[in-house]
LOLUM-384849 format. One record per atom (N, C-alpha, C): residue in one letter; y, z, x; atom name; residue number from 1. Coordinates in pm, whole numbers. Atoms other than C-alpha are relative to their C-alpha. Layout:
LOLUM-384849
NODE  residu   north      up    east  atome  num
NODE       A       Y       Z       X     CA  NUM
...
end
This chain:
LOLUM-384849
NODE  residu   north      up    east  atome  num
NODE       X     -83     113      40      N    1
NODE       X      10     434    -430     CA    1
NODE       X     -67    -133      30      C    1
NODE       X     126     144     -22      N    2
NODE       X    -222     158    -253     CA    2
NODE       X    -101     -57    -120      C    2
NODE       X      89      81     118      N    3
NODE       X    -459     130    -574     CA    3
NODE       X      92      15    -132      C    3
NODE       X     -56      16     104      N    4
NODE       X    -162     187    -823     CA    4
NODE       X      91    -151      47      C    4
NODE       X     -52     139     -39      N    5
NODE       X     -42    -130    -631     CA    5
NODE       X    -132    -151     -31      C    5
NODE       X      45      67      32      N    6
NODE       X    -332    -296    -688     CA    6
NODE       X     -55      -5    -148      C    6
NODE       X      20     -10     138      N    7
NODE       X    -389    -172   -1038     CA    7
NODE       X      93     -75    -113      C    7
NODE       X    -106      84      90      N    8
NODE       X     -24    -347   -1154     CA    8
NODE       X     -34    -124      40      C    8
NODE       X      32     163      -9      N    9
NODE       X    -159    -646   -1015     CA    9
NODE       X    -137     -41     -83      C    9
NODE       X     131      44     146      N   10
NODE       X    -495    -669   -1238     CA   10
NODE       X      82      23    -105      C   10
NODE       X     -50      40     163      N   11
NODE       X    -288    -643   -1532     CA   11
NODE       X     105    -102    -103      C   11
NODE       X     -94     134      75      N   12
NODE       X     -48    -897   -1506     CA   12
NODE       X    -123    -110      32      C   12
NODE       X      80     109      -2      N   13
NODE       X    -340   -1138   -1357     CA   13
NODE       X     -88       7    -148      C   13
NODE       X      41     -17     155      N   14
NODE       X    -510    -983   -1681     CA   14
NODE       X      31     -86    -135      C   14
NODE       X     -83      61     123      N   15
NODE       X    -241   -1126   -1903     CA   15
NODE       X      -9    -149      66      C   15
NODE       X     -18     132     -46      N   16
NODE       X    -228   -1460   -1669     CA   16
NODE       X    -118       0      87      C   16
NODE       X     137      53    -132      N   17
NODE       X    -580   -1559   -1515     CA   17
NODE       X      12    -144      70      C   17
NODE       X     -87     146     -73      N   18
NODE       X    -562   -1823   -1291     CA   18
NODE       X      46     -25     124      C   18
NODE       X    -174      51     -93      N   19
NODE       X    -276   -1764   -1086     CA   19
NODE       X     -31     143      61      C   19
NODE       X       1     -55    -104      N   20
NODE       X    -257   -1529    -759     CA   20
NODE       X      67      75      34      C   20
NODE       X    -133    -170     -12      N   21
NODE       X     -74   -1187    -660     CA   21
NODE       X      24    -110     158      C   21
NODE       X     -51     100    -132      N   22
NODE       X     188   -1423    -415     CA   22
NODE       X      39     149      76      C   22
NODE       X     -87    -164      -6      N   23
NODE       X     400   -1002    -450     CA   23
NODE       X      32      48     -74      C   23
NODE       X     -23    -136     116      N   24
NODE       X     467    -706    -589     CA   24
NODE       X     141      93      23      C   24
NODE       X    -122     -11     -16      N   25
NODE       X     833    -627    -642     CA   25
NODE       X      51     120     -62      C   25
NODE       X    -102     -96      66      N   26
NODE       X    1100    -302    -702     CA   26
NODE       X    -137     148     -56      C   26
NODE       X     131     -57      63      N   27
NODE       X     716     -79    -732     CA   27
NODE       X      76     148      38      C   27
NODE       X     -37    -142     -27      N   28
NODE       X     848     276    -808     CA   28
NODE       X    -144     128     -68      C   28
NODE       X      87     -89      44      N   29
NODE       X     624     574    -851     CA   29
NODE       X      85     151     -39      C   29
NODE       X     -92     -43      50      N   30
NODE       X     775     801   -1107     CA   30
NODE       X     -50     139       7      C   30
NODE       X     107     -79     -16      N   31
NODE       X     481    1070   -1140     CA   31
NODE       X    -134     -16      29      C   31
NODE       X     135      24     -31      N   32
NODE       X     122    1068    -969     CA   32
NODE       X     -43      32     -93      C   32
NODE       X     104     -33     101      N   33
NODE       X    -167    1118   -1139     CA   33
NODE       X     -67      91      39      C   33
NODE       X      59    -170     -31      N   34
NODE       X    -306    1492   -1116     CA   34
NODE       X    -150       2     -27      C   34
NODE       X     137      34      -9      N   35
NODE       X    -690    1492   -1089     CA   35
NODE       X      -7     172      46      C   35
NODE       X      14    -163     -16      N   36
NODE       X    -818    1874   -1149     CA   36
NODE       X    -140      54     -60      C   36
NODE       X     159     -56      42      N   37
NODE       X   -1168    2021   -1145     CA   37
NODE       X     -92    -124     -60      C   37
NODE       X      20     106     -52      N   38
NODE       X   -1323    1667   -1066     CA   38
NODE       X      -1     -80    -172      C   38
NODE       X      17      35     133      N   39
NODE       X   -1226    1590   -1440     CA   39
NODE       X      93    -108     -37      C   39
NODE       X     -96     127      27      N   40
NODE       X   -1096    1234   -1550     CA   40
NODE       X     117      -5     -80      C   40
NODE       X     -91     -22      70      N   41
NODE       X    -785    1149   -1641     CA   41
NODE       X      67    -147     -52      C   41
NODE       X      35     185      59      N   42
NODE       X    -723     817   -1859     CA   42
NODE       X     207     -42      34      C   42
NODE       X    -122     101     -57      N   43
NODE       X    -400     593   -1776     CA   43
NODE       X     -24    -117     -89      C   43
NODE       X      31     142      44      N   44
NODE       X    -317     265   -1926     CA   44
NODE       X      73    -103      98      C   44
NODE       X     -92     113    -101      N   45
NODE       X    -194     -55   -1735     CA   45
NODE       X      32    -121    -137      C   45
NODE       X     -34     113     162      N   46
NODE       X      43    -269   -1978     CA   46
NODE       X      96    -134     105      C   46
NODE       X     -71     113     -67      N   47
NODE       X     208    -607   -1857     CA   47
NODE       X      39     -28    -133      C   47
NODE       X     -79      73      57      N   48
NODE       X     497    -777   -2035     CA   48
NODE       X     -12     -66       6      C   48
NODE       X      -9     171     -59      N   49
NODE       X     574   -1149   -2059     CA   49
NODE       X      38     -23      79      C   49
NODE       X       6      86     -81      N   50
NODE       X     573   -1335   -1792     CA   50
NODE       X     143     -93      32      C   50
NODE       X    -132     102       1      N   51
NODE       X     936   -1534   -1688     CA   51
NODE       X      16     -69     125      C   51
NODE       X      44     114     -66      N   52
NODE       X     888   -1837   -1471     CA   52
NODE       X     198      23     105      C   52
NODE       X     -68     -17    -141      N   53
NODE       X    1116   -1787   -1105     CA   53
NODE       X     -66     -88      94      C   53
NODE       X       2      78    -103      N   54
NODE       X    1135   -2052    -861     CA   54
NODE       X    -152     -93     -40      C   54
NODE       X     159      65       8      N   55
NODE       X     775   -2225    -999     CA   55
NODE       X    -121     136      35      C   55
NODE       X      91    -129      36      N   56
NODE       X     612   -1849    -991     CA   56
NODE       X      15      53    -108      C   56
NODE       X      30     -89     109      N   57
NODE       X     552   -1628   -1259     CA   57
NODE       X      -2     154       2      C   57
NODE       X     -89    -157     -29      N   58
NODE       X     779   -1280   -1266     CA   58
NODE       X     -90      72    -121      C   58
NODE       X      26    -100     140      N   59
NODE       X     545   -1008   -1488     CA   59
NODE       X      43     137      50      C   59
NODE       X     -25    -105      15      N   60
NODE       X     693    -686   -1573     CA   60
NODE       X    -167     113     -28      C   60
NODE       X     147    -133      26      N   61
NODE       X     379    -352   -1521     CA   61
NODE       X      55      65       7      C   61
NODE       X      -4    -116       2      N   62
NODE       X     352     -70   -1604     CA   62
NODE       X    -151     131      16      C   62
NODE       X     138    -102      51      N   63
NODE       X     114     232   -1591     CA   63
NODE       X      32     135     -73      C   63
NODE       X     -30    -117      56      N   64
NODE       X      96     498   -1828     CA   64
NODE       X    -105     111     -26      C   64
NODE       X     110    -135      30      N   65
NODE       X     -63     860   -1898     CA   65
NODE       X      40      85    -100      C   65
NODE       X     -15    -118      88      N   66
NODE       X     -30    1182   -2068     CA   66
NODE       X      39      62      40      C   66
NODE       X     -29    -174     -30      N   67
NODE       X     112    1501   -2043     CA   67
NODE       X     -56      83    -101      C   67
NODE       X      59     -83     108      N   68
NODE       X      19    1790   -2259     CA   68
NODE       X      67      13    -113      C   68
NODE       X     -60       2     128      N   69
NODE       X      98    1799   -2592     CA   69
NODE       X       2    -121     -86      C   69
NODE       X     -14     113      47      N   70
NODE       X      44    1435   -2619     CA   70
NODE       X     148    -104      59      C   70
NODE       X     -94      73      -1      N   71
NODE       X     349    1309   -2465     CA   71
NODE       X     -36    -120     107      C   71
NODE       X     -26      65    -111      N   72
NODE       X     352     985   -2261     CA   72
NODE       X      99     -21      95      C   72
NODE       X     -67      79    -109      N   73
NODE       X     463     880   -1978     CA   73
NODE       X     -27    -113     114      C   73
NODE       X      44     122     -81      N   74
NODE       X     524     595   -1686     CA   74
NODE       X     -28      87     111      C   74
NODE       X      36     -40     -71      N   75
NODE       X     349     709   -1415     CA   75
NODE       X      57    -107     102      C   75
NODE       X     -42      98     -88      N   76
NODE       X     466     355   -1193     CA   76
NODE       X      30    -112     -64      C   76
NODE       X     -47     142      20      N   77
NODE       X     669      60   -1250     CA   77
NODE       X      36    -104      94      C   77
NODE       X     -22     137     -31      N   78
NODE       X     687    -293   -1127     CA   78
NODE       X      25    -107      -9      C   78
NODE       X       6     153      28      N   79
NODE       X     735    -687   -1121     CA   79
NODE       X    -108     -49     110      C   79
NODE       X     161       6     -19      N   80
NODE       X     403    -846   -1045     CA   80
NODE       X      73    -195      18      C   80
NODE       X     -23     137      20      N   81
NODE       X     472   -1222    -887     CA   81
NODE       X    -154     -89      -4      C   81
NODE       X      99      70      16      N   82
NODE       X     209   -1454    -974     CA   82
NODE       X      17    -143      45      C   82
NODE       X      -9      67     -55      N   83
NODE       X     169   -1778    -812     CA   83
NODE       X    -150    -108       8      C   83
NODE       X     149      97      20      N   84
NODE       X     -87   -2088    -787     CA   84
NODE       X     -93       8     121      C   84
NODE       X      82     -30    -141      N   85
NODE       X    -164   -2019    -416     CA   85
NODE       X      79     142      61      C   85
NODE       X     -45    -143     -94      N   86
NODE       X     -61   -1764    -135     CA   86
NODE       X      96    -137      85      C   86
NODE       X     -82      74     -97      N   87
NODE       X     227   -1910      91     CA   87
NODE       X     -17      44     139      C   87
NODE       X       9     -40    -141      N   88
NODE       X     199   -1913     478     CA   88
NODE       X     131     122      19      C   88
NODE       X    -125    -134     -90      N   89
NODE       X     373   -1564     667     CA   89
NODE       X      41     -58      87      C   89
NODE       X     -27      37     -99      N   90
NODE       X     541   -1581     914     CA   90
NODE       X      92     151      12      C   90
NODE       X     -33    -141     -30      N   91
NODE       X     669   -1249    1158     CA   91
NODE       X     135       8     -38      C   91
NODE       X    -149     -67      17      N   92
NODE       X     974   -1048    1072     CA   92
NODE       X      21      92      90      C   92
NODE       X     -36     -87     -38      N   93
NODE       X     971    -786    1258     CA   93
NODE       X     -16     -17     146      C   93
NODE       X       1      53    -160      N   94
NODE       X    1042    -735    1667     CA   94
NODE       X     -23     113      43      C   94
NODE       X      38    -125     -60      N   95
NODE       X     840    -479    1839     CA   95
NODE       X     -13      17     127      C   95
NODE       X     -15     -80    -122      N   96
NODE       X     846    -247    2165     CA   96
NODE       X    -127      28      35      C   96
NODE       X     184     -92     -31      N   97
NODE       X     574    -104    2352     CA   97
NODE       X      47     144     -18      C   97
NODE       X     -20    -198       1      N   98
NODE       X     532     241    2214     CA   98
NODE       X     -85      81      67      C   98
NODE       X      15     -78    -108      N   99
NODE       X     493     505    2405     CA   99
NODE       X    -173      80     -60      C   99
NODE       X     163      33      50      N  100
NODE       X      48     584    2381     CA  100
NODE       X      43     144     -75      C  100
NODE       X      15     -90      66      N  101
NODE       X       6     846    2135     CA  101
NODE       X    -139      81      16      C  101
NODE       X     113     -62     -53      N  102
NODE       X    -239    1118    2252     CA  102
NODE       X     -80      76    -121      C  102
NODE       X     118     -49     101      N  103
NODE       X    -483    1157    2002     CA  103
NODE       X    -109     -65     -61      C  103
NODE       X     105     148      56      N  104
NODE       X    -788     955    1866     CA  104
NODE       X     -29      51    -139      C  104
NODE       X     -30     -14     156      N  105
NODE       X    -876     961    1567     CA  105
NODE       X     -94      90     -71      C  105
NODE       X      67    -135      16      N  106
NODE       X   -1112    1277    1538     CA  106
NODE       X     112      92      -8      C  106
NODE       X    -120     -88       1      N  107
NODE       X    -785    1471    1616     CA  107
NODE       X      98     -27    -103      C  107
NODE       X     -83      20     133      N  108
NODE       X    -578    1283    1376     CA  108
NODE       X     -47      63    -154      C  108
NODE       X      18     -80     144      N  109
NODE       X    -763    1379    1069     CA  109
NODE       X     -23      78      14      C  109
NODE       X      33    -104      13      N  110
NODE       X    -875    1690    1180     CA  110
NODE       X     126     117      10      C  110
NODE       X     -90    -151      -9      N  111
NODE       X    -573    1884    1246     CA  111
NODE       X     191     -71     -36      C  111
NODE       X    -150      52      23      N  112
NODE       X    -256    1605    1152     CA  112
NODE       X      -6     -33    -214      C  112
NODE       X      36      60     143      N  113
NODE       X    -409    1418     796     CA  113
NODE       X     -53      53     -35      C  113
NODE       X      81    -108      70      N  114
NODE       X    -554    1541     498     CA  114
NODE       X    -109     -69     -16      C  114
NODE       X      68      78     111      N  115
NODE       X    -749    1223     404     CA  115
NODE       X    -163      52      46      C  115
NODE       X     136     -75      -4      N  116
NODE       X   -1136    1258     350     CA  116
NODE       X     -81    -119      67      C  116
NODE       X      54     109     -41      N  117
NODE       X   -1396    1029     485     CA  117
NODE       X      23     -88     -38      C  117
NODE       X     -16     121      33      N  118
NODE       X   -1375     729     292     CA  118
NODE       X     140     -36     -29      C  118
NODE       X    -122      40       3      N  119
NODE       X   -1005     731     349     CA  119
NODE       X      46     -43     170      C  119
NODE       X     -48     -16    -112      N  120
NODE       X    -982     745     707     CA  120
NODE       X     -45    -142      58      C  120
NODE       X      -5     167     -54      N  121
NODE       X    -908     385     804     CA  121
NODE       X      93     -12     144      C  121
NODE       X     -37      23    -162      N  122
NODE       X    -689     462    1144     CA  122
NODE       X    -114      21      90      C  122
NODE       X      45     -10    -106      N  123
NODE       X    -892     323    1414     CA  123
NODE       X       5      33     121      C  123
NODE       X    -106     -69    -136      N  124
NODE       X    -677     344    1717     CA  124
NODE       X     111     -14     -32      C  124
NODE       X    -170      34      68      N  125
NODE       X    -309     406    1699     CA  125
NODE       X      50     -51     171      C  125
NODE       X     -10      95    -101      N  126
NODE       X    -195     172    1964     CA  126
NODE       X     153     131      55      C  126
NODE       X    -125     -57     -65      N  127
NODE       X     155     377    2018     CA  127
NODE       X     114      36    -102      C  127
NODE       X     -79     -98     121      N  128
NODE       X     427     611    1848     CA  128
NODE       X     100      -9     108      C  128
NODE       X    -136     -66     -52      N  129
NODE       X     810     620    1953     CA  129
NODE       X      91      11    -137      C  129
NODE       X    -116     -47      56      N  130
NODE       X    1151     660    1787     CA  130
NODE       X      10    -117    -103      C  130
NODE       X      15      98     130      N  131
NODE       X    1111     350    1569     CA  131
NODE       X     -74     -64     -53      C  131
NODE       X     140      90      61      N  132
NODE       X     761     225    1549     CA  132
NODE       X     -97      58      12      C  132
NODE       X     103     -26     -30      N  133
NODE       X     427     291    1535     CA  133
NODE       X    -112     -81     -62      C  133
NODE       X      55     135      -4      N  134
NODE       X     137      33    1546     CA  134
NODE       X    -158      46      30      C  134
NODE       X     154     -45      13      N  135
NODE       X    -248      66    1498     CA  135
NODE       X     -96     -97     -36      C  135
NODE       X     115      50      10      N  136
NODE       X    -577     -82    1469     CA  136
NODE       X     -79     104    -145      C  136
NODE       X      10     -77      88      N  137
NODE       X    -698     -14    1136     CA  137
NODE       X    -106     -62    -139      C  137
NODE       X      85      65      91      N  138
NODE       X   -1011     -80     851     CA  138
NODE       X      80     -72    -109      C  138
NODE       X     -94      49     147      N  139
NODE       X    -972    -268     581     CA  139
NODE       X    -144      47    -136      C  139
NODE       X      41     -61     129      N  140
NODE       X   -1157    -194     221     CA  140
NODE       X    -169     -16       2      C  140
NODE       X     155      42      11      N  141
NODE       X   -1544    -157     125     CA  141
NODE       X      38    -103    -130      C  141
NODE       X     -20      71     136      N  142
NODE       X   -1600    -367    -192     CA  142
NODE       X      24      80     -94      C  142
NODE       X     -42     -64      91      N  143
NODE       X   -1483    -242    -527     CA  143
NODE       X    -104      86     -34      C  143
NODE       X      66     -85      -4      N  144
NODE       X   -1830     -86    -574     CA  144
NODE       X     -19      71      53      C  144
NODE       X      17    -163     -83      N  145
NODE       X   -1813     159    -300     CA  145
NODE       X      80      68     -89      C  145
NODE       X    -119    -104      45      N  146
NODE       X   -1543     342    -485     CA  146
NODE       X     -18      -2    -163      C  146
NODE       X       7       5     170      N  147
NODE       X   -1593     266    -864     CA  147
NODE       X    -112     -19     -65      C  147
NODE       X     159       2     106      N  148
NODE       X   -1889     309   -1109     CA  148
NODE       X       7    -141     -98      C  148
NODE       X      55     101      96      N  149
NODE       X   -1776      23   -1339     CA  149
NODE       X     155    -104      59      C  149
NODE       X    -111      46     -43      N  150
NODE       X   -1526    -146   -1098     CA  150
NODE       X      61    -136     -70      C  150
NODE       X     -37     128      62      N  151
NODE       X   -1286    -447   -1235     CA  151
NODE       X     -74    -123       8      C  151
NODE       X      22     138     -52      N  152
NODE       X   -1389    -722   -1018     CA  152
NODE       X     -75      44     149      C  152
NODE       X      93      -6    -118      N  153
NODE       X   -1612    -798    -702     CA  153
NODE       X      43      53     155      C  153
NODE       X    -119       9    -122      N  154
NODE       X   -1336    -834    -456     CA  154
NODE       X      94      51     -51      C  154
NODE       X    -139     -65      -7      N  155
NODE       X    -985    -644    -431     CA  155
NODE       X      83    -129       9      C  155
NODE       X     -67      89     -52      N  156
NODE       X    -701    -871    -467     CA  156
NODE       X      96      34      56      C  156
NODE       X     -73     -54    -123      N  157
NODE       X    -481    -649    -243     CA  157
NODE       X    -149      57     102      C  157
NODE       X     113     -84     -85      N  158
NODE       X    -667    -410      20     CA  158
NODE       X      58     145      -4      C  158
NODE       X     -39    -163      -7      N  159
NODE       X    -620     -56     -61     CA  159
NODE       X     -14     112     109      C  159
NODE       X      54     -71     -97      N  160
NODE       X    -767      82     223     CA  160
NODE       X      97     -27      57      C  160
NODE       X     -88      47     -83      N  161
NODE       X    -565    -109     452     CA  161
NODE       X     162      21     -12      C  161
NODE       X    -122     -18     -13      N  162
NODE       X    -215     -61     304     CA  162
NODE       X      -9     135     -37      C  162
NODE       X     -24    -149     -32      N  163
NODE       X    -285     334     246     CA  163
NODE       X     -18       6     148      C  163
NODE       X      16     -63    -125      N  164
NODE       X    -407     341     593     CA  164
NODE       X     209     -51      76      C  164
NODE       X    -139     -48       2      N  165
NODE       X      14     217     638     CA  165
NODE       X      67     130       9      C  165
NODE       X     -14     -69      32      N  166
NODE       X     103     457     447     CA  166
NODE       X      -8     141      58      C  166
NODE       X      66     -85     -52      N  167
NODE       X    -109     717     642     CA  167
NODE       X     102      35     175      C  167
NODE       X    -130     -27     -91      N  168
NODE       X      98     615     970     CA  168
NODE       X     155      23     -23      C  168
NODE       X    -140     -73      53      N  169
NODE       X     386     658     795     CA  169
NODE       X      15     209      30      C  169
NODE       X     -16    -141       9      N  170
NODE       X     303    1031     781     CA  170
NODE       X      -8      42     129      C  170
NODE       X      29     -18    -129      N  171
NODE       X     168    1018    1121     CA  171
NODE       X     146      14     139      C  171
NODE       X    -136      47     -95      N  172
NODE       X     524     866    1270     CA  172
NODE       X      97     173     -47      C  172
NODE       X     -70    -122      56      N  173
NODE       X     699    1172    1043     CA  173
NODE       X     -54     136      67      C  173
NODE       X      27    -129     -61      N  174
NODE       X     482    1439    1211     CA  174
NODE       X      49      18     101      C  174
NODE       X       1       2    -210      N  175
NODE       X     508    1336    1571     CA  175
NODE       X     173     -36      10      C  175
NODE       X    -180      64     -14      N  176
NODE       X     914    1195    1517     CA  176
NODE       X     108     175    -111      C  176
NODE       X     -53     -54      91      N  177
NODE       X     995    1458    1213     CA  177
NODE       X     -43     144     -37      C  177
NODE       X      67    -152       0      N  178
NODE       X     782    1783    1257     CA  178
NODE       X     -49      16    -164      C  178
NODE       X      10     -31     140      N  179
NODE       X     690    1724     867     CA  179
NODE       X     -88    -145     -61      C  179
NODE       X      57     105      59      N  180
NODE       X     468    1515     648     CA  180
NODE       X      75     -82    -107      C  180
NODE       X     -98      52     153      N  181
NODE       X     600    1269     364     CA  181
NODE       X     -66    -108    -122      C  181
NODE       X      76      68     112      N  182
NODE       X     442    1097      71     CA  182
NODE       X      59     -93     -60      C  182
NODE       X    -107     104      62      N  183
NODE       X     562     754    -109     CA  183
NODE       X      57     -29     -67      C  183
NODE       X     -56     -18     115      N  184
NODE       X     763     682    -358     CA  184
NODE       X      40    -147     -53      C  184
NODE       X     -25     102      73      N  185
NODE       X     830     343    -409     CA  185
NODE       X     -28    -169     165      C  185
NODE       X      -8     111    -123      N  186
NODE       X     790     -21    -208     CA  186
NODE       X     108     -93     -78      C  186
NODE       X     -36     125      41      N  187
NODE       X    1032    -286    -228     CA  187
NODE       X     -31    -103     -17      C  187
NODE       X      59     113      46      N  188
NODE       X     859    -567    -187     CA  188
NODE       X    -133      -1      74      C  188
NODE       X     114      18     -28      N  189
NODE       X     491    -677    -110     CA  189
NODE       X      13    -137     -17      C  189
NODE       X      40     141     -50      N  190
NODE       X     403   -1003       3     CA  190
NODE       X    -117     -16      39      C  190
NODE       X     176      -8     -34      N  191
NODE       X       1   -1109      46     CA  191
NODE       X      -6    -180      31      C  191
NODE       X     -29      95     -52      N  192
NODE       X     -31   -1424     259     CA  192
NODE       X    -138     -97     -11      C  192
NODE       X     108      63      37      N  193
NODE       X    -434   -1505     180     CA  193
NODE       X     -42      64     -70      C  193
NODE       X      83     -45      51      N  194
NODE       X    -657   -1421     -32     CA  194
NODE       X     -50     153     -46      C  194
NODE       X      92    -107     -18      N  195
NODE       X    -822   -1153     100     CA  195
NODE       X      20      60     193      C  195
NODE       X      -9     -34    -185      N  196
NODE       X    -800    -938     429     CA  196
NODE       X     -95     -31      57      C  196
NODE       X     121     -11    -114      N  197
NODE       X   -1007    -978     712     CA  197
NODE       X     -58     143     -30      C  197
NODE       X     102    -201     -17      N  198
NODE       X   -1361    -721     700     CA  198
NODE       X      31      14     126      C  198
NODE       X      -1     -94    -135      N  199
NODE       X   -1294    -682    1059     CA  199
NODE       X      81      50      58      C  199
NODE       X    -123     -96      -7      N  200
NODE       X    -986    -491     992     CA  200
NODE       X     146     -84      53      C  200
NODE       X     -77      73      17      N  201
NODE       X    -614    -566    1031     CA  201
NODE       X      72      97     151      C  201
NODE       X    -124     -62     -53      N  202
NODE       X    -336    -452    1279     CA  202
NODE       X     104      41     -27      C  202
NODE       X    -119     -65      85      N  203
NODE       X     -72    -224    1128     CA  203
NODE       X     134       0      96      C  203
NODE       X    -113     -39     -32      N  204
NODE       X     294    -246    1246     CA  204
NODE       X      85      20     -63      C  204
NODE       X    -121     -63      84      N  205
NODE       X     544     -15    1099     CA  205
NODE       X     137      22      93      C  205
NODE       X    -140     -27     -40      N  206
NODE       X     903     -40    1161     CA  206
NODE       X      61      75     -62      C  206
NODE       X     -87     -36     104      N  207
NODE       X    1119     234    1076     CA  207
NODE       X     144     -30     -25      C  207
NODE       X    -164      89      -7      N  208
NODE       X    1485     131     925     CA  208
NODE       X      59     140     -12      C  208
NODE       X     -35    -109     -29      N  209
NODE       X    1587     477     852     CA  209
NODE       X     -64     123     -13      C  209
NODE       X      84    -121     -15      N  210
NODE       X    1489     841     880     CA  210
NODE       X     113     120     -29      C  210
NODE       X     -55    -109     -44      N  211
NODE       X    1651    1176     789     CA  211
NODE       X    -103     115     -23      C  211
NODE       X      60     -99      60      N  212
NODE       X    1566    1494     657     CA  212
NODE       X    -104      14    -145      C  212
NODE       X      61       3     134      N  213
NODE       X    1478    1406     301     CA  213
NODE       X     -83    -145       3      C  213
NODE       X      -2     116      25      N  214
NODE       X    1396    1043     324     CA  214
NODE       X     -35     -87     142      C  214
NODE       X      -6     138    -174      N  215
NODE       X    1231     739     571     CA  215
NODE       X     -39    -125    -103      C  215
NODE       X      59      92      23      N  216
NODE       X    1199     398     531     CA  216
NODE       X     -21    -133      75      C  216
NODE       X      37      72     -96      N  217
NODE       X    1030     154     668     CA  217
NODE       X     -74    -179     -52      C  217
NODE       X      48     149      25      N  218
NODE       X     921    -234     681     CA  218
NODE       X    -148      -6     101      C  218
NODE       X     169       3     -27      N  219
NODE       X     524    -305     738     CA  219
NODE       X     -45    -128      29      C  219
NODE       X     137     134       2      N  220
NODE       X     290    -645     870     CA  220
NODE       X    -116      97      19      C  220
NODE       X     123      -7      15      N  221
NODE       X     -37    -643     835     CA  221
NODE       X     -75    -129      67      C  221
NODE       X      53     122    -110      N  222
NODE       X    -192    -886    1119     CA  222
NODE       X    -134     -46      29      C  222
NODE       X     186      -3     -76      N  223
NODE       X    -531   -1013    1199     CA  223
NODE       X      -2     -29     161      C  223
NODE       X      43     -33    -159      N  224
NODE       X    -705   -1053    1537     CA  224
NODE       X      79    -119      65      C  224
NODE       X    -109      82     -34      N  225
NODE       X    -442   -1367    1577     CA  225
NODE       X     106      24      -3      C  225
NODE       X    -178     -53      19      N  226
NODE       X    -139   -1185    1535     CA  226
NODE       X      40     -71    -158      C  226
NODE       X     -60     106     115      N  227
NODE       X     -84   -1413    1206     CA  227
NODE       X     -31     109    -108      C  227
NODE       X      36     -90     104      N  228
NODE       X      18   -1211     906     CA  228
NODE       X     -63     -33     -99      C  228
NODE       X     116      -4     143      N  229
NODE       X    -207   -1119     606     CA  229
NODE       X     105      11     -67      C  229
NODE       X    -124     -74     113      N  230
NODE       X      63    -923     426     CA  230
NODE       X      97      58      40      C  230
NODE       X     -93     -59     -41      N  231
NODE       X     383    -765     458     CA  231
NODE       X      84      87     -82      C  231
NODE       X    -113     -85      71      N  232
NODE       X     621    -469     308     CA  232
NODE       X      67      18      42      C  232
NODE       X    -119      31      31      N  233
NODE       X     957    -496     284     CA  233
NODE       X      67     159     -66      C  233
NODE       X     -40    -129      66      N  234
NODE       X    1152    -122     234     CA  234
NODE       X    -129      88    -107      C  234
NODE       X      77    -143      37      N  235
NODE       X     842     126     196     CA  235
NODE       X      74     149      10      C  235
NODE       X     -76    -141       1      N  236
NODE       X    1006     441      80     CA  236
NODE       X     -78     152       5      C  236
NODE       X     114    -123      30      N  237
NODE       X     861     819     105     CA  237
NODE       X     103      82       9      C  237
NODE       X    -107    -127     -25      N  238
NODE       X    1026    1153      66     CA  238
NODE       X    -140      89      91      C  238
NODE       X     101     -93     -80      N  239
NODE       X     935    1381     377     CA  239
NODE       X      19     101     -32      C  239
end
């Protein structure tokens, strides 16, 4: 979901150059994209017009694919805010000291996560209890580590950095929920500069609720000043 978040944002900046991913609003993921016997699978990214909110610029994305037989479908939908700058953050959320989580991060991917090398962006996980969990964590190579004929030079989210979220999300669900859980939609995204810090960010996840089927949770994204980069607002996953 991290690069289908940054994929609805190249297509409304697509349709509007210029102007700046301020957030990324109501982002549901309807069906992934199935990748089988390392064989490509084509998608389109479509943006609507554009309808002017508060002195920003509201675009409707979409992404679409195939099924067999020819049928399409939306694989993820969104509203894409566009903006002339980035607005200063400021914290939302009020955190605990969590209790240290015994594992580093050889143990985490080897026997908790599935991800593969060039996914594994938890550095240290600072601490895991009953409503938070908070980490030290990479942020992205350039678009050419990962893509043969990539968009652009620079990311205008950080994919690395908000899957590695994502990633404690699953982490909080193992160690709180005995079960893993995958995402399904964000409410809102907020990006406060530019560009993340290369020398990685500080992840704090709050969760708001949790059961059996369902968690969700609110996210900063901090640099080595505590001052946020970015923030999510109701990250959803089914565990």
């Amino acid at each position: 979901m991290a690069l289908i978040l940054e994929w609805l944002g190249e297509a409304a900046l697509h349709r509007h150059p210029g102007l700046v991913i301020a957030g990324v609003d109501e982002l549901r993921l309807f069906k992934g994209v199935v990748l089988r016997d390392h064989t490509a699978v084509p998608v389109s990214l479509r943006a609507g017009k554009g309808e002017r909110r508060d002195g920003s610029l509201v675009v409707p994305v979409e992404m679409r694919g195939m099924l067999g037989g020819g049928k399409e479908i939306v694989h993820a939908r969104a509203l894409v805010t566009l903006a002339d700058r980035h607005v200063e953050g400021s914290r939302t959320l009020s955190e605990s000291v969590p209790a240290p989580l015994r594992a580093d991060q050889e143990a985490i991917y080897e026997s908790i996560l599935f991800h593969g090398p060039a996914m594994q962006a938890i550095e240290r996980v600072e601490g895991c209890d009953d409503r938070m969990i908070a980490a030290r964590v990479a942020t992205s190579p350039a678009p050419s580590a990962w893509a043969v004929r990539p968009l652009r030079r620079e990311w205008l989210t950080d994919p690395l950095a908000i899957d590695a979220a994502f990633q404690l999300m699953i982490l909080w669900c193992r160690q709180r929920l005995n079960s893993n859980s995958l995402p399904t939609a964000v409410g809102s995204y907020r990006q406060f500069r530019r560009r993340f810090p290369s020398e990685g960010v500080r992840v704090v996840l709050v969760v708001r609720h949790s059961d059996e089927r369902r968690a969700v949770a609110d996210i900063e994204f901090l640099d080595d000043d505590g001052v946020p980069v970015a923030r999510i607002d109701g990250y959803e996953c089914v565990v």
